[in-house]
PDB file with SEQRES, HELIX, SHEET and CRYST1 records, atoms N, CA, C and O in Angstrom:
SEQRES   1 A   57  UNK UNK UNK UNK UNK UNK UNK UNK UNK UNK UNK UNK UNK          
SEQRES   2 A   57  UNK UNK UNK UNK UNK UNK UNK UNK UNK UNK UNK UNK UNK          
SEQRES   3 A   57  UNK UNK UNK UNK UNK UNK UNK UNK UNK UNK UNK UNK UNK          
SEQRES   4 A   57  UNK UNK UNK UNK UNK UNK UNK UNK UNK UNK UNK UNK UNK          
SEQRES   5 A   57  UNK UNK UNK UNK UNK                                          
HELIX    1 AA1 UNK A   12  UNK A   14  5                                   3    
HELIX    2 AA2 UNK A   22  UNK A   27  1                                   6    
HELIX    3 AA3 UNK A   52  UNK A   56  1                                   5    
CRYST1    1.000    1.000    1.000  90.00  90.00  90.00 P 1           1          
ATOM      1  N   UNK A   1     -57.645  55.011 -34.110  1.00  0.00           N  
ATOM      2  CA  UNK A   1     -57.263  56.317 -34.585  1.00  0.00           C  
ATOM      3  C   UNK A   1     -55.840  56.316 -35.122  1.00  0.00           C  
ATOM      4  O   UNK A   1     -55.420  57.283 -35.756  1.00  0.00           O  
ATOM      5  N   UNK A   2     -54.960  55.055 -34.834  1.00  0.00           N  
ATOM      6  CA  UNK A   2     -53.704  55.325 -35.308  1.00  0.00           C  
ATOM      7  C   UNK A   2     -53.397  54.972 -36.694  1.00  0.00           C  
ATOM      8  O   UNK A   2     -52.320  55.037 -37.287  1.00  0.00           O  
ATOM      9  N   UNK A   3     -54.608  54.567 -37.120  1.00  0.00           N  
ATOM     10  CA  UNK A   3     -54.522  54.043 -38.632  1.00  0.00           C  
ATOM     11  C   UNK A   3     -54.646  55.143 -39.951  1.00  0.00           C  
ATOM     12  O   UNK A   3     -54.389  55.017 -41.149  1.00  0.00           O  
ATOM     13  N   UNK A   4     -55.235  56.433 -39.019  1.00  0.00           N  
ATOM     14  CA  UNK A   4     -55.644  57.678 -39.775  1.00  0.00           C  
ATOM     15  C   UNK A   4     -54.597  58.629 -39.466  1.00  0.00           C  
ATOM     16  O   UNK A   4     -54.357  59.585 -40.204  1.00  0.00           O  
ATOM     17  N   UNK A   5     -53.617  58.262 -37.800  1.00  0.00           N  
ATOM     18  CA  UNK A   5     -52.650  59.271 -38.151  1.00  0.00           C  
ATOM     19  C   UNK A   5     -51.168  59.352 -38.545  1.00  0.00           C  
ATOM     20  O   UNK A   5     -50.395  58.395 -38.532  1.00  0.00           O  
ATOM     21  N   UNK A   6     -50.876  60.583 -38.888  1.00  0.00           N  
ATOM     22  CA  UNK A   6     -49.783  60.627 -39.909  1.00  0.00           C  
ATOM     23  C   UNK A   6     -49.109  62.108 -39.248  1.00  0.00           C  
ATOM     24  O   UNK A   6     -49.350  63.312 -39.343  1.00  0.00           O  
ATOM     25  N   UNK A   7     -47.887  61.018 -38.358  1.00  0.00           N  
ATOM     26  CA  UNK A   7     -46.603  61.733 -37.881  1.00  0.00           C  
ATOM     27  C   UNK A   7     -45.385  62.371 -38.528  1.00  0.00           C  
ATOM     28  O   UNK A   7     -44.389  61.678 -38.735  1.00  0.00           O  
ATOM     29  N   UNK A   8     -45.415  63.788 -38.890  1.00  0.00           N  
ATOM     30  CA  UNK A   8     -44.896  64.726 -39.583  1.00  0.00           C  
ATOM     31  C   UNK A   8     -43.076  64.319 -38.631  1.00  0.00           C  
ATOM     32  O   UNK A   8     -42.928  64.064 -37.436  1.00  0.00           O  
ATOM     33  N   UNK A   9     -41.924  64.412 -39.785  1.00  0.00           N  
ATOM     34  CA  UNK A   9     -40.680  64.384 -39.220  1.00  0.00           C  
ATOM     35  C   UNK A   9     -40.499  65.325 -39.088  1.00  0.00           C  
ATOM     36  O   UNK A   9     -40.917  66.163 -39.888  1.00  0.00           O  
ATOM     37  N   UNK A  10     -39.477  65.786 -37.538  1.00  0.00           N  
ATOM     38  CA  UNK A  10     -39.145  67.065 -37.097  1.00  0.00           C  
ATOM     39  C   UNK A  10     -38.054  67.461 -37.954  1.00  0.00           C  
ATOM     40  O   UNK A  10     -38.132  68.638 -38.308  1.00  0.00           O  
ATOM     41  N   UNK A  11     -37.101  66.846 -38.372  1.00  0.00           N  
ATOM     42  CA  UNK A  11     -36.040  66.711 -39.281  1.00  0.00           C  
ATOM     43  C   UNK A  11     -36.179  65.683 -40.380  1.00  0.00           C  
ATOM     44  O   UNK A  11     -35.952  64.481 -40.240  1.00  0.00           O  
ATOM     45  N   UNK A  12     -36.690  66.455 -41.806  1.00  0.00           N  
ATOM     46  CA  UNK A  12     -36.948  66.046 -43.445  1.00  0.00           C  
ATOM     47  C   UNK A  12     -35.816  65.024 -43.438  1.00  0.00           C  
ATOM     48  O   UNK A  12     -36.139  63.850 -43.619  1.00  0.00           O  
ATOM     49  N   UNK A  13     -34.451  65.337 -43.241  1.00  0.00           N  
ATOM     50  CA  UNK A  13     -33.114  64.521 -43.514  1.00  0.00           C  
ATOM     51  C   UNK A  13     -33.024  63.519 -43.006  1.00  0.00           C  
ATOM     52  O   UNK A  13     -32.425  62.612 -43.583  1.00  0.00           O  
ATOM     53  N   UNK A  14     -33.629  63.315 -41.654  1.00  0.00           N  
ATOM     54  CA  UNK A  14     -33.381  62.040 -40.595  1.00  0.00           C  
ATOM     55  C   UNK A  14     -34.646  61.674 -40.319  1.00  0.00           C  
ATOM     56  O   UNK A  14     -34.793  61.765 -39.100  1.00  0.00           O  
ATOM     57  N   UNK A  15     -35.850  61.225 -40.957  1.00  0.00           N  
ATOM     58  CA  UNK A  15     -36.771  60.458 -40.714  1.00  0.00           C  
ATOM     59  C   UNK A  15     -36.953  59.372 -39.958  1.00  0.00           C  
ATOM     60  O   UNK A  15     -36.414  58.356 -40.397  1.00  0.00           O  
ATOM     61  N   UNK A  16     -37.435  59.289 -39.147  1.00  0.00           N  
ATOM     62  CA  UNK A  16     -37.057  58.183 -37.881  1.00  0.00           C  
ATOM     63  C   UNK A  16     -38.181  57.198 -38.378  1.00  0.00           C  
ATOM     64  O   UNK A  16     -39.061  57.473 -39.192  1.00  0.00           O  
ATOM     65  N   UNK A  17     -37.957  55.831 -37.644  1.00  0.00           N  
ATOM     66  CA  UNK A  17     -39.249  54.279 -38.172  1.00  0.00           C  
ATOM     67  C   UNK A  17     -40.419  54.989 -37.829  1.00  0.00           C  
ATOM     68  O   UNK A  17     -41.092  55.331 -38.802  1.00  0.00           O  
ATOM     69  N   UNK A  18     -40.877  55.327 -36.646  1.00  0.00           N  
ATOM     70  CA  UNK A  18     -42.252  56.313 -36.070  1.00  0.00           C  
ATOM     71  C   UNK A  18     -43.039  56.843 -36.980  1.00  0.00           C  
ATOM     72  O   UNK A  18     -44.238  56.618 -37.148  1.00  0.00           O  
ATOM     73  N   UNK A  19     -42.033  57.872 -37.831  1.00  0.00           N  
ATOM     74  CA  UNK A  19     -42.804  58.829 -38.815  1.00  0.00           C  
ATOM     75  C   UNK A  19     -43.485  58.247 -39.711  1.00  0.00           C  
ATOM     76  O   UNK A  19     -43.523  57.024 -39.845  1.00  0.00           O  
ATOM     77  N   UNK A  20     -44.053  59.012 -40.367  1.00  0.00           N  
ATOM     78  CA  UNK A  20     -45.374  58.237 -42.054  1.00  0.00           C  
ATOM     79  C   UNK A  20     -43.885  58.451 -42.983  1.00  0.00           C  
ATOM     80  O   UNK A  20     -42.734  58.840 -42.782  1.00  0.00           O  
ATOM     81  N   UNK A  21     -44.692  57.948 -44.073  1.00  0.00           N  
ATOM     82  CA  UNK A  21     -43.852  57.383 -45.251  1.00  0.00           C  
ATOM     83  C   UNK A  21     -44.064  58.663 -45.922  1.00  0.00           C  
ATOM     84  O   UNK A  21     -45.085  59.275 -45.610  1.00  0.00           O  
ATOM     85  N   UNK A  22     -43.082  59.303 -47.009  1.00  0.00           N  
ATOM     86  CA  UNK A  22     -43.415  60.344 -47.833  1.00  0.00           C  
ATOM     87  C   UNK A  22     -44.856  60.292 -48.258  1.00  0.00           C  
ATOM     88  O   UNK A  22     -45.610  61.228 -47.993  1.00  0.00           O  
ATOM     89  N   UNK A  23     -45.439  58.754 -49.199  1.00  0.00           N  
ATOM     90  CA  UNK A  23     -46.205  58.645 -49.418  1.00  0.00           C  
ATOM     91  C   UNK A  23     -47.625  59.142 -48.749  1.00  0.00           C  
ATOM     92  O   UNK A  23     -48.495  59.902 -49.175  1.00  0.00           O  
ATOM     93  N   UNK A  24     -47.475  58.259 -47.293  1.00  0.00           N  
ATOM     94  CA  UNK A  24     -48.608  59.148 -46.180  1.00  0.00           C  
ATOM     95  C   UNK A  24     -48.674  60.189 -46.489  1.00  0.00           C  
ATOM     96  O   UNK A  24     -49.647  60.662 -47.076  1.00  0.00           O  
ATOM     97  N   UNK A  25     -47.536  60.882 -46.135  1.00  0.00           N  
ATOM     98  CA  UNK A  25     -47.122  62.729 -45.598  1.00  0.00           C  
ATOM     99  C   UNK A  25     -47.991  63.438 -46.970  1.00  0.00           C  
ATOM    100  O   UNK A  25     -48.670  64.458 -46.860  1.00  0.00           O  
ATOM    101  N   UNK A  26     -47.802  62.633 -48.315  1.00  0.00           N  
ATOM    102  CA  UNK A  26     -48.278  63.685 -49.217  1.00  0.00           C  
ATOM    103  C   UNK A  26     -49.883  63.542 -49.315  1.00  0.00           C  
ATOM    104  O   UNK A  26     -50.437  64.612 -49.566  1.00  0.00           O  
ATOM    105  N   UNK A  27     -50.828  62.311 -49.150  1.00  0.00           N  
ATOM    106  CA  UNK A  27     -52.105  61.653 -48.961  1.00  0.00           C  
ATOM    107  C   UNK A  27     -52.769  63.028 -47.850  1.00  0.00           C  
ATOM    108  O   UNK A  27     -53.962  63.331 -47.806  1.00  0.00           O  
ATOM    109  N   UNK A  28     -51.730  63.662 -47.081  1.00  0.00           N  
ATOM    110  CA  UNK A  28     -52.499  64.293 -45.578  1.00  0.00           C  
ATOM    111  C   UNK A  28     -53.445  65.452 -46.096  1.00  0.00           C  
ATOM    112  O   UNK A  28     -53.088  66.126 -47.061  1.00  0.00           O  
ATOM    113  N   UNK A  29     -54.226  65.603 -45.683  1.00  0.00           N  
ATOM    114  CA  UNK A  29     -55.698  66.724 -45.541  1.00  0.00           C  
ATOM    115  C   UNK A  29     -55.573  67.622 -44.211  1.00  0.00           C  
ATOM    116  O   UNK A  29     -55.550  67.282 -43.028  1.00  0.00           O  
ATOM    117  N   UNK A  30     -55.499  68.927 -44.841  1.00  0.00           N  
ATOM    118  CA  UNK A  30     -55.276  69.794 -43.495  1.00  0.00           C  
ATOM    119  C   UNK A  30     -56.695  70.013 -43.114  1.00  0.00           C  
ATOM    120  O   UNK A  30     -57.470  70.582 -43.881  1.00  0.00           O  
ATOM    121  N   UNK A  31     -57.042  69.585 -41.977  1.00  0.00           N  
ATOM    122  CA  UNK A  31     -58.375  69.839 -41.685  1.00  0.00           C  
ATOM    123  C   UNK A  31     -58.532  71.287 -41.105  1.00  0.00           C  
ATOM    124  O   UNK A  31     -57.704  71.887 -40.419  1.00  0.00           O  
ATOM    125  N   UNK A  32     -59.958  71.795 -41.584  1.00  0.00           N  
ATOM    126  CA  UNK A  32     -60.352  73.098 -41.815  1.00  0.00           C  
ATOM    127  C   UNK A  32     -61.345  73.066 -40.708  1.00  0.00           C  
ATOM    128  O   UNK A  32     -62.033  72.060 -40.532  1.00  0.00           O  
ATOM    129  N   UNK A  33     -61.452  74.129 -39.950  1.00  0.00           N  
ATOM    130  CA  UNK A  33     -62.302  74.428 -38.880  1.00  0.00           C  
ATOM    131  C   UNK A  33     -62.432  74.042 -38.176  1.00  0.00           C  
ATOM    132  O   UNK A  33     -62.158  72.850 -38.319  1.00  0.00           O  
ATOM    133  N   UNK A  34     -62.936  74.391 -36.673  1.00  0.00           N  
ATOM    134  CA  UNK A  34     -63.003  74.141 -35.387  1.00  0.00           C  
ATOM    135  C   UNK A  34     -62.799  72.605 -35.359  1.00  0.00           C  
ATOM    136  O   UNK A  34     -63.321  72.414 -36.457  1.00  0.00           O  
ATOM    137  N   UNK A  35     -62.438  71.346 -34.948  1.00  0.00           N  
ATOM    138  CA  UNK A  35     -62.369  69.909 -34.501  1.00  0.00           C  
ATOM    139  C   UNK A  35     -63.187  70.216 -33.670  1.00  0.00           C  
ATOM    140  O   UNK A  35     -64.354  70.447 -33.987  1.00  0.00           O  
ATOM    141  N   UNK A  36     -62.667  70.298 -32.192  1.00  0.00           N  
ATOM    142  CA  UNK A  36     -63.692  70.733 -30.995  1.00  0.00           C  
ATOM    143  C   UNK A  36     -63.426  72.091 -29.915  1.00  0.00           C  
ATOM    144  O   UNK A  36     -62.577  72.169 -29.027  1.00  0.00           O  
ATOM    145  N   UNK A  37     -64.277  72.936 -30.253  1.00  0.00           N  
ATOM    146  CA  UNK A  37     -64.371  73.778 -29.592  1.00  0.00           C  
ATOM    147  C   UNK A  37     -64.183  73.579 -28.270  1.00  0.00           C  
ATOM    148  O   UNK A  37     -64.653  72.699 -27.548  1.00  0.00           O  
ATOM    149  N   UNK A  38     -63.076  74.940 -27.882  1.00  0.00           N  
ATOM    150  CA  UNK A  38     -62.980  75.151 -26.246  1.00  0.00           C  
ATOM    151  C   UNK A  38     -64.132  75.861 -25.732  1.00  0.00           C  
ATOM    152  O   UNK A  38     -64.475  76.953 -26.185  1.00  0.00           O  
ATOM    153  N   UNK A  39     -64.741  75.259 -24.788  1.00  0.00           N  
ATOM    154  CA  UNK A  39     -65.682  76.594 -24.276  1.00  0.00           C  
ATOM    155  C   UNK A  39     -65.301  76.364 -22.670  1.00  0.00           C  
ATOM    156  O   UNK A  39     -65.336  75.335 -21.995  1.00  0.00           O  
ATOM    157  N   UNK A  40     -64.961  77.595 -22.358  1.00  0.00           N  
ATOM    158  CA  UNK A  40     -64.489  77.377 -20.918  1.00  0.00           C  
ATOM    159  C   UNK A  40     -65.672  77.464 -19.702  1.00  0.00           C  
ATOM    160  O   UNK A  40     -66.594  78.267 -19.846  1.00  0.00           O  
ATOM    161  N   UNK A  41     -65.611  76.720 -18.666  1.00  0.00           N  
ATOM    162  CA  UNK A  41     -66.854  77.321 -17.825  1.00  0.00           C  
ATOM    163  C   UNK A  41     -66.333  78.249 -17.007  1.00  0.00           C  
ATOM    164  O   UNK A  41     -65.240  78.170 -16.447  1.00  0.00           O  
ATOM    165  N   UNK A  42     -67.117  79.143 -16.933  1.00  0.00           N  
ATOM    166  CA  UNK A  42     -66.524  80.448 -15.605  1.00  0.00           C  
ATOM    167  C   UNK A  42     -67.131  79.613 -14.458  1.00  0.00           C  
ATOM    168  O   UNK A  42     -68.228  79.112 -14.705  1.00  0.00           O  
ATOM    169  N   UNK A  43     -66.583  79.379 -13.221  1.00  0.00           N  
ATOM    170  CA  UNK A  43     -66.757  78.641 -11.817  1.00  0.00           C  
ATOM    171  C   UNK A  43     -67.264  79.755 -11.737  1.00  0.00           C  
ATOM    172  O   UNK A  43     -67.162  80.708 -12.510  1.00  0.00           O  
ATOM    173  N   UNK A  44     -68.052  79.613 -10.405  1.00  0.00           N  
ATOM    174  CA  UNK A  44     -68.387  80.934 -10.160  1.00  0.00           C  
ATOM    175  C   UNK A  44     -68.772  80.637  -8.186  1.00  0.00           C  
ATOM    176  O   UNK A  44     -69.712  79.977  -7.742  1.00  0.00           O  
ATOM    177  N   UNK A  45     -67.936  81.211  -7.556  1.00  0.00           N  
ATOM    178  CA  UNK A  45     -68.480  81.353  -6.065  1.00  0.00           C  
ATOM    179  C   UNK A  45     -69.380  81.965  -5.719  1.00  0.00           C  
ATOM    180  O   UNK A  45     -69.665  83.095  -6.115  1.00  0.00           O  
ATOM    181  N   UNK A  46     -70.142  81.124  -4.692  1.00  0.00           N  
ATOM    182  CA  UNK A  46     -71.175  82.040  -4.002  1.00  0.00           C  
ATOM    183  C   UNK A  46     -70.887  82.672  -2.564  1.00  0.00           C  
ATOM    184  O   UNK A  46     -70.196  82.174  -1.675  1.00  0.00           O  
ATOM    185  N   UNK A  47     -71.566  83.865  -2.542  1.00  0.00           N  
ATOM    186  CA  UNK A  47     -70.933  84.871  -1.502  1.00  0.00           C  
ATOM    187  C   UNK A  47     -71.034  84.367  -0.227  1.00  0.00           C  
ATOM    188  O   UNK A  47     -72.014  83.671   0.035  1.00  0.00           O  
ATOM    189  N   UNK A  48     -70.234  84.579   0.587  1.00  0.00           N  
ATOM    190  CA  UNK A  48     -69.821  84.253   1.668  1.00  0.00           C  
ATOM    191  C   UNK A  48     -69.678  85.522   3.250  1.00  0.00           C  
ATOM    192  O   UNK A  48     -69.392  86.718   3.205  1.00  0.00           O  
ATOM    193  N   UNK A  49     -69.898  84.939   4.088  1.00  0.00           N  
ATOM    194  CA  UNK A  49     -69.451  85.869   4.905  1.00  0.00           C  
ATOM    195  C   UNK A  49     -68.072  85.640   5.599  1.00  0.00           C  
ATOM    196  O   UNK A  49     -67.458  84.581   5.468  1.00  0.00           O  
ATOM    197  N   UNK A  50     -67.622  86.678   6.338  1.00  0.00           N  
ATOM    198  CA  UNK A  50     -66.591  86.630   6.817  1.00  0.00           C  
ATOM    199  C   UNK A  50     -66.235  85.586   8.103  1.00  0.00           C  
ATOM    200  O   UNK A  50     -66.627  86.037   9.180  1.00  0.00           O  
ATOM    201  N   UNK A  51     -65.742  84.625   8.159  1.00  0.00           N  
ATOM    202  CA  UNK A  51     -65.777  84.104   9.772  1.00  0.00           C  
ATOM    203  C   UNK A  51     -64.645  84.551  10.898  1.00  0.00           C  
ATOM    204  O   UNK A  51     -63.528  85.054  10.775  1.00  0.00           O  
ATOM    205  N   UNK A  52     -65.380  84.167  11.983  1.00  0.00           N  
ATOM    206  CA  UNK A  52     -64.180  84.530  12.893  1.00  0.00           C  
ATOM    207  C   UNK A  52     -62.651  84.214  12.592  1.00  0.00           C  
ATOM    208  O   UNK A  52     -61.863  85.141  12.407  1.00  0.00           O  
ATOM    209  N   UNK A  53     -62.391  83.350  12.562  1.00  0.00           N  
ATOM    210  CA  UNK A  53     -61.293  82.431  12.117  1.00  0.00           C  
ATOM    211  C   UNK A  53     -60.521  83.443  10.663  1.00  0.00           C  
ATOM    212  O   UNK A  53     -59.298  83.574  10.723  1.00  0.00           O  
ATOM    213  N   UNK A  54     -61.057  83.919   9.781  1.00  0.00           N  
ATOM    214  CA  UNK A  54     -60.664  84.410   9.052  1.00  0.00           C  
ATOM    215  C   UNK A  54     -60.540  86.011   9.324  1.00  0.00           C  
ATOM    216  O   UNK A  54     -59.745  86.664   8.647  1.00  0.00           O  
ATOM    217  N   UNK A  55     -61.376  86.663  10.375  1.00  0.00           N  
ATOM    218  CA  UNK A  55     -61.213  87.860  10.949  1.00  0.00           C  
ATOM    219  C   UNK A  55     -59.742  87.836  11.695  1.00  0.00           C  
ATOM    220  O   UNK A  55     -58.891  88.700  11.483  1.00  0.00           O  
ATOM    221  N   UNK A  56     -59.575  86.810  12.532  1.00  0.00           N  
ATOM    222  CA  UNK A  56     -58.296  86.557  13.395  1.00  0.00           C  
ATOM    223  C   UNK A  56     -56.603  86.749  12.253  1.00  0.00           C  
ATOM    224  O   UNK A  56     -55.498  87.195  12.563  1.00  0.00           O  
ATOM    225  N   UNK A  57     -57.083  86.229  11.038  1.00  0.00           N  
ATOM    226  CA  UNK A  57     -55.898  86.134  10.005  1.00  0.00           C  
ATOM    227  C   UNK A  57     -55.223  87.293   9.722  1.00  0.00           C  
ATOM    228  O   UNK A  57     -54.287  87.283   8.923  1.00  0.00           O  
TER     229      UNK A  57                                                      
END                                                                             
């Protein structure tokens, strides 16, 4: 994957060795739409009763 990516400089003036080459930087494709969707799971507890131990609290 590091052959496809292309590290934007935080500072245009001081381009560090790390970053892509202008050349890269101008080649880049802003990719459009979802990559991978978040889908969150809701956990979900099952009901419980009260125990002693937790009555005492």
């Amino acid at each position: 994957y590091k052959s496809k990516l292309i590290l934007f400089p935080l500072k245009t003036a001081k381009p560090k060795k790390t970053d892509s080459t202008p050349q890269e930087i101008a080649l880049a494709q802003q990719m459009k739409g979802v990559a991978m969707p978040h889908i969150p799971k809701a956990r979900k507890e099952k009901a419980r009763g009260i125990s002693k131990r937790q009555k005492k609290y």
